[in-house]
TORTIZA-381296 format. One record per residue (C-alpha): x, y, z. Coordinates in steps of 0.05 Angstrom, whole numbers, plus 32768, in hexadecimal, padded with zeros to 4 digits. Layout:
BEGIN
+------+------+------+
!    x !    y !    z !
+------+------+------+
!    X !    Y !    Z !
...
+------+------+------+
// end
This chain:
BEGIN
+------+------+------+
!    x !    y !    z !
+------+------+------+
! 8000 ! 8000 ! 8000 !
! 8039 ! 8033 ! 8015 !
! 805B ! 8022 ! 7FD8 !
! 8024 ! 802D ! 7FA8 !
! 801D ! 8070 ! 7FCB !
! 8064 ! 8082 ! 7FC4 !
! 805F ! 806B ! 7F80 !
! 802E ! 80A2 ! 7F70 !
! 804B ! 80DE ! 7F93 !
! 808B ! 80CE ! 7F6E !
! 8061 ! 80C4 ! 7F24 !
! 806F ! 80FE ! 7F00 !
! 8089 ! 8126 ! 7F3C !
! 80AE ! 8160 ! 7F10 !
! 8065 ! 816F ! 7EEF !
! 804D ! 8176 ! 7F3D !
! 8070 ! 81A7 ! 7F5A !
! 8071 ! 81D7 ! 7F25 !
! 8025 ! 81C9 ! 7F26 !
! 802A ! 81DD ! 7F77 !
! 8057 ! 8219 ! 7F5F !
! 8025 ! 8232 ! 7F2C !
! 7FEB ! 8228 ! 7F5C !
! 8009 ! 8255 ! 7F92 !
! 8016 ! 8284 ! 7F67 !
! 7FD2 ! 828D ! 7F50 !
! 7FBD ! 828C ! 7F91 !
! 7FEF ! 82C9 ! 7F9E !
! 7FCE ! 82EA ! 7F5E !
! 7F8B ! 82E4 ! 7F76 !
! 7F91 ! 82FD ! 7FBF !
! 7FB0 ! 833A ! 7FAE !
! 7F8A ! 8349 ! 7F72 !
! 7F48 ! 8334 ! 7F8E !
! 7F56 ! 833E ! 7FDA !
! 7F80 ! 8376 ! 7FE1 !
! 7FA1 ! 8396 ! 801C !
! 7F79 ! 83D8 ! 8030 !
! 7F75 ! 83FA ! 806C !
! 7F35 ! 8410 ! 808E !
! 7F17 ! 8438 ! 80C4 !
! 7EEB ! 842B ! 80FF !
! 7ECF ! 8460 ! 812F !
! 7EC2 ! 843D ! 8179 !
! 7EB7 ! 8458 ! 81BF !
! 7EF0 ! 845C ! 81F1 !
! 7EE5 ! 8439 ! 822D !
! 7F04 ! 8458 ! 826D !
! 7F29 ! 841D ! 82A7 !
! 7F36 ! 8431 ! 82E2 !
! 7F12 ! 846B ! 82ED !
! 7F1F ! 8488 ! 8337 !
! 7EDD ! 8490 ! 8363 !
! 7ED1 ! 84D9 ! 837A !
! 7EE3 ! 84FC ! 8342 !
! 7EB2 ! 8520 ! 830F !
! 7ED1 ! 850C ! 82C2 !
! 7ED5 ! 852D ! 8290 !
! 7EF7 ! 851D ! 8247 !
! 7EFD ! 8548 ! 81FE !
! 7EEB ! 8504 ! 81E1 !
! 7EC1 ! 84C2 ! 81F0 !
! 7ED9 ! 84A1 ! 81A4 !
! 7F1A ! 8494 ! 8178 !
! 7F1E ! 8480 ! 8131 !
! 7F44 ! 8445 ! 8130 !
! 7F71 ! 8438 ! 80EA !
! 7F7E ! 83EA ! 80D8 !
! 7F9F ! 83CD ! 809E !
! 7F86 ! 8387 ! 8082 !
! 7F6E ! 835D ! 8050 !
! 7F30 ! 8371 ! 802C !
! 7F0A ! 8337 ! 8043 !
! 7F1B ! 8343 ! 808D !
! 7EF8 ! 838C ! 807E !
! 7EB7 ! 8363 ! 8064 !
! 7EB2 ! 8333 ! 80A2 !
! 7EC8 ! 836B ! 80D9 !
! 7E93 ! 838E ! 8100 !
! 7E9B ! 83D1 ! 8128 !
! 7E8D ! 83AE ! 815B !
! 7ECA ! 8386 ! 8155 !
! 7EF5 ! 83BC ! 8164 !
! 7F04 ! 83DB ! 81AA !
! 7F2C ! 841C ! 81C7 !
! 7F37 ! 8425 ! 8210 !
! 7F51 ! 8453 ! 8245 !
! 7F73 ! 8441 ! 8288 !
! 7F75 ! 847C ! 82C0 !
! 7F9D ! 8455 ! 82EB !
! 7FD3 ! 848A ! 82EC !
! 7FA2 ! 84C2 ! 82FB !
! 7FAF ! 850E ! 8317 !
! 7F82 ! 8539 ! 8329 !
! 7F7D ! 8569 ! 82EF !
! 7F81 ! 8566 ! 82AD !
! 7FAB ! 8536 ! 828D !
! 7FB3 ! 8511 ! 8246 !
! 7FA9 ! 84C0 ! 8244 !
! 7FBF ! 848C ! 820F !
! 7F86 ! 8473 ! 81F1 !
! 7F97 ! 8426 ! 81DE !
! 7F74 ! 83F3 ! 81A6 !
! 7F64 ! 83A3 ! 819F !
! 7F57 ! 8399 ! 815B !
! 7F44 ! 834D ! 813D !
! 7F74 ! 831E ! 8124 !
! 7F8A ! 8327 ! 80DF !
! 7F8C ! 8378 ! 80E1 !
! 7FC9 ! 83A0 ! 80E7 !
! 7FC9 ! 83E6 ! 8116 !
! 7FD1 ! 8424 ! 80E9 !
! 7FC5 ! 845A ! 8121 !
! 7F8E ! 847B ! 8154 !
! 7F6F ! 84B7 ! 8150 !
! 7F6E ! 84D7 ! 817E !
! 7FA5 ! 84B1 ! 81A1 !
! 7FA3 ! 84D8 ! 81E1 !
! 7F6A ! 84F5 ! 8202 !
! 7F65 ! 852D ! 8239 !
! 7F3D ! 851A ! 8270 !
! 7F2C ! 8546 ! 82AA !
! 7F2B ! 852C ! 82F0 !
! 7F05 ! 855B ! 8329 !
! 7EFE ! 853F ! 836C !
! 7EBE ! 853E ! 838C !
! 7EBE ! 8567 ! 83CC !
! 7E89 ! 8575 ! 8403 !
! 7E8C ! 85B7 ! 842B !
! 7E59 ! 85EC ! 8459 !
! 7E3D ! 862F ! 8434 !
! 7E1F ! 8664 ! 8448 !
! 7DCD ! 8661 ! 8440 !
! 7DB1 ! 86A8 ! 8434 !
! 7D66 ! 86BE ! 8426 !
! 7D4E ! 86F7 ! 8417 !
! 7D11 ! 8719 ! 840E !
! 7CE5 ! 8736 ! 83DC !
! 7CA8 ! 8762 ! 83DE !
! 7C83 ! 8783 ! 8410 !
! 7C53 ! 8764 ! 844B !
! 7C01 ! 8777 ! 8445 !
! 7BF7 ! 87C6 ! 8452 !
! 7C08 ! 87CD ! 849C !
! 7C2E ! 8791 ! 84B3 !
! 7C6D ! 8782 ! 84B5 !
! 7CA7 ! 874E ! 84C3 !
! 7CAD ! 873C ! 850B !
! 7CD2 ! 86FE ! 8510 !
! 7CFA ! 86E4 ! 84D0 !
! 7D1D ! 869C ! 84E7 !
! 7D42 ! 8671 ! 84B0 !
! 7D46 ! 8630 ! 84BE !
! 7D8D ! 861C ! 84A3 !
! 7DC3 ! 8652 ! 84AD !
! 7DF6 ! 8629 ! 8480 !
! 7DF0 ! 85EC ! 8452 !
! 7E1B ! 85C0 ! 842C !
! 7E2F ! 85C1 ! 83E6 !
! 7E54 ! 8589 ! 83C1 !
! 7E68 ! 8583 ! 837B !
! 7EAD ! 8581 ! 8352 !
! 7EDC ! 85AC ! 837B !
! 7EE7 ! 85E1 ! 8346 !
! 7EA0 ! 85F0 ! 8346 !
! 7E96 ! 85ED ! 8391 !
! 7ED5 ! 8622 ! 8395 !
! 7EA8 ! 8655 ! 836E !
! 7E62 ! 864E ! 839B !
! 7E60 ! 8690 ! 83CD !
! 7E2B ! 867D ! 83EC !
! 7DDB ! 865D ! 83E3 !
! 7DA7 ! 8691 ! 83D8 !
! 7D5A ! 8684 ! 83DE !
! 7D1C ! 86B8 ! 83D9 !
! 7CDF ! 86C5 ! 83F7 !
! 7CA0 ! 86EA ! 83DE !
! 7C7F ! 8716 ! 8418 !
! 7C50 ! 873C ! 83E5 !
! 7C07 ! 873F ! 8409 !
! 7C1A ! 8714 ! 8442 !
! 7C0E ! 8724 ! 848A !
! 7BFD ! 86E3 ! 84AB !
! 7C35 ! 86B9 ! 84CF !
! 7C4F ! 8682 ! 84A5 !
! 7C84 ! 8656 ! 8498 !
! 7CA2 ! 864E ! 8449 !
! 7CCC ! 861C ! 842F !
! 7CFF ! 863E ! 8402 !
! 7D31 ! 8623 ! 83CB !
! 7D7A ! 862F ! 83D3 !
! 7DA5 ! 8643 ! 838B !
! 7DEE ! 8641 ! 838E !
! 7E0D ! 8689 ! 837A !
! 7E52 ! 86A1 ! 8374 !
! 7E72 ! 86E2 ! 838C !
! 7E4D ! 8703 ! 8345 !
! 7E07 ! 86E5 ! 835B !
! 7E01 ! 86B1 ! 8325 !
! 7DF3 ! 866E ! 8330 !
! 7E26 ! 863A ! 8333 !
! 7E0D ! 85FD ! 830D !
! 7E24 ! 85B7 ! 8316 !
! 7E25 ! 85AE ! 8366 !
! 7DEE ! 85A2 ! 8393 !
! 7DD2 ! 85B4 ! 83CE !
! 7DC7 ! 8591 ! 8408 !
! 7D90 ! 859E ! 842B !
! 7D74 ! 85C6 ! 83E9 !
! 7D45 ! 85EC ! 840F !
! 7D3E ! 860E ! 8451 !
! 7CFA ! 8626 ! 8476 !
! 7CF4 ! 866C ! 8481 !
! 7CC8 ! 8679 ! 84C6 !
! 7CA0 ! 86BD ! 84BE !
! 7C78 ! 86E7 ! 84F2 !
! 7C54 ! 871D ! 84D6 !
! 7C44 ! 8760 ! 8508 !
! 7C19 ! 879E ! 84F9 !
! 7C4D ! 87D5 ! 84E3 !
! 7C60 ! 8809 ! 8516 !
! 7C52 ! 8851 ! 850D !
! 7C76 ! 8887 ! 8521 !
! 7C6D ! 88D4 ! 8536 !
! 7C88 ! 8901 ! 855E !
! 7C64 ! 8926 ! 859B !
! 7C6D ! 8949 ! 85DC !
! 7C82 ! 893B ! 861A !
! 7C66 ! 8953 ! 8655 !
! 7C76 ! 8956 ! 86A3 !
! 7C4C ! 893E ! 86D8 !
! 7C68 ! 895A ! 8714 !
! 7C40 ! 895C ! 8760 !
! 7C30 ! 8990 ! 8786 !
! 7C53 ! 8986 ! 87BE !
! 7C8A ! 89B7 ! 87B3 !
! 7CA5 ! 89D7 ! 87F9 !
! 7C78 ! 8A0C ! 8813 !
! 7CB8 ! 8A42 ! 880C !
! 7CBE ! 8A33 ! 87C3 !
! 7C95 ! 8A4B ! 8786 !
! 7C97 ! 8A1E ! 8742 !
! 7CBB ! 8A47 ! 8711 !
! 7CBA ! 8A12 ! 86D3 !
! 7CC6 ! 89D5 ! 86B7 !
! 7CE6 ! 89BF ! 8681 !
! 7CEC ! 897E ! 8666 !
! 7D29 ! 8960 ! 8635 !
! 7D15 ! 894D ! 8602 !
! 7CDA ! 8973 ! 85FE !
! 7CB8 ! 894B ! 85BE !
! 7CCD ! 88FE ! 85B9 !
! 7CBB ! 88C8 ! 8579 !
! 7C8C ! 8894 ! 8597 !
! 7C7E ! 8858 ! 8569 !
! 7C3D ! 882D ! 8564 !
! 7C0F ! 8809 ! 8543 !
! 7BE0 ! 8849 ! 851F !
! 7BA7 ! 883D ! 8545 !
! 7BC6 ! 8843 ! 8581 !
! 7BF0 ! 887D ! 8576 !
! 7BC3 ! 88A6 ! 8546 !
! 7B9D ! 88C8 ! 857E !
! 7BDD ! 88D5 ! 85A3 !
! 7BF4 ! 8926 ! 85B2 !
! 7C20 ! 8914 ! 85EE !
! 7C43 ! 88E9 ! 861B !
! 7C4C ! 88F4 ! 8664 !
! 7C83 ! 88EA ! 869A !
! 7C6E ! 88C7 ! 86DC !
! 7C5B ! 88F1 ! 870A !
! 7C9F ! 890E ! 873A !
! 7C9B ! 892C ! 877E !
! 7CBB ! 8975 ! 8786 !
! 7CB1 ! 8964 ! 87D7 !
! 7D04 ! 8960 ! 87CB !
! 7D11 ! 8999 ! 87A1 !
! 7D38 ! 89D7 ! 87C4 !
! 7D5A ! 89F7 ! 878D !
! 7D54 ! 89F0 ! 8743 !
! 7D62 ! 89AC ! 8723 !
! 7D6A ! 896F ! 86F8 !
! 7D50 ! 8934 ! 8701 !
! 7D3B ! 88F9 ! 86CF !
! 7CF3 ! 88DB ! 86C8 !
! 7CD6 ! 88A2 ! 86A2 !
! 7C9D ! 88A6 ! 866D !
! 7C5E ! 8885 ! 8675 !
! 7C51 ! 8869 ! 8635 !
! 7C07 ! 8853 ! 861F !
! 7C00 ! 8800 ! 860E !
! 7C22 ! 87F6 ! 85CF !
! 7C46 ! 8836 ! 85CE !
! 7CA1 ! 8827 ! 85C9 !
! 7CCC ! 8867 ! 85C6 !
! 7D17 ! 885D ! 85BD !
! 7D24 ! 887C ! 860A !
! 7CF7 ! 8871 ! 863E !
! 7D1A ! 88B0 ! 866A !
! 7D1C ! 88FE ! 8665 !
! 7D32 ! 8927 ! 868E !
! 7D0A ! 896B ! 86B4 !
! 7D2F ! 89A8 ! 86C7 !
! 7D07 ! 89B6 ! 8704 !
! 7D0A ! 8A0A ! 870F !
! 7CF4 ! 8A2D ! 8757 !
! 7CFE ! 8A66 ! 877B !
! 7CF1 ! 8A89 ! 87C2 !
! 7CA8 ! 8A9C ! 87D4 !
! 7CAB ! 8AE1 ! 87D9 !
+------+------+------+
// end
């Protein structure tokens, strides 16, 4: 059996290989005339290892093109999905910084380049810190009241975002609307992150986001000014006569509610004895102030004048 297959590899052997030869070369001929060499491009995401936890990231790009070389057949079977670009932050700095972008590509294909090869990624930490919390208000109560009590629940909250953006926040600024009100209340009010220019910083939160705003409402004071006037007794010494008195100040600003103060002409001191008194004076005397009646000083003072009986 081994001879008779010896016997017909050998049979006409010459005529064989060049056969072989010829057949290889055609081969040759065909594959590059019919499947040429070319080179090809293929757009893919980048896919980012090692990404370090607390930092906000940002990158100019999230794709490469990706340049192979190969057979043209290769290009016919190959899918997008085939090909892959990736990122590794293992190095990272705070900052920014430029990383190598790298490629797997399927068998058969040759790496022409990446582009591009290098991307700059931006690496903010995440940081936590206390603001100041600030509302003000708008408008005007109902004709005739007015604020009396303004308590804000949280003085300072925090704010946490990427630290460059946290750097710029001045402080958290709500509003309130008192137009028309005049019964006590208490608001809930949303706090916006400004900067030193009053804009708002976006990209950080708040936390809380809101703060209650307590609000007691008063009838508004009025004010006018009237005079003052001594109440002295009679009981001056029986060798002395009552030349004058005078009071300082002789007109004083009382405040009120305007129905209690509207009627108003005077206020008067308590009554002083003179029983004392042997020579002219000074002495100081408190007001007696009506219900609902304040004045900024209570006291005044009388310059108490006498002379001989004659």
């Amino acid at each position: 059996m081994m001879e008779r297959l010896r016997s017909m590899v050998q049979h006409n052997l010459p005529a064989k290989i060049v056969a072989l030869i010829v057949a290889v070369v055609l081969w040759l001929y065909v594959m590059n005339d019919q499947n040429p060499a070319m080179e090809g491009t293929y757009t893919v995401p980048v896919t980012i290892e090692n990404a370090p936890e607390g930092y906000q990231m940002s990158a100019d790009a999230d794709s490469v093109t990706i340049r192979v070389r190969g057979p043209r057949s290769f290009f016919v079977a190959a899918e997008r999905g085939d090909f892959h670009a990736r990122m590794s932050l293992a190095d990272f700095t705070e900052g920014t910084r430029a990383y190598a972008v790298e490629a797997s590509i399927p068998y058969g294909f040759d790496l022409v380049g990446i582009s591009p090869d290098k991307i700059n990624v931006n690496l903010d930490r995440i940081v936590e810190q206390p603001v100041l919390a600030v509302v003000a208000t708008d408008g005007f109560p109902a004709e005739g009241f007015t604020v009396a009590k303004f308590e804000q629940e949280y003085k300072t909250v925090m704010i946490e975002g990427p630290r460059s953006l946290v750097d710029q926040v001045a402080q958290a600024t709500g509003h309130i609307n008192l137009n028309g009100l005049s019964s006590d209340d208490t608001a809930e009010v949303k706090l916006v992150p400004l900067n030193a220019d009053g804009r708002e910083v976006a990209g950080v939160t708040l936390n809380p986001s809101t703060t209650h705003v307590f609000l007691k409402f008063a009838r508004s004071l009025s004010r006018k000014v009237v005079e003052v006037e001594a109440h002295p007794r009679s009981d001056l010494p029986p060798a002395l006569k009552l030349e004058g008195i005078t009071v300082e100040p002789s007109r004083i600003e009382i405040a009120g509610t305007g129905d209690v103060i509207g009627t108003i002409t005077s206020i008067g001191t308590e009554e002083f004895s003179l029983a004392d008194v042997h020579t002219t004076e000074k002495r100081t005397v408190k007001l007696v102030l009506p219900s609902g009646v304040t004045v900024t000083d209570s006291n005044v003072t009388v310059e108490i004048k006498v002379g001989a009986m004659k």
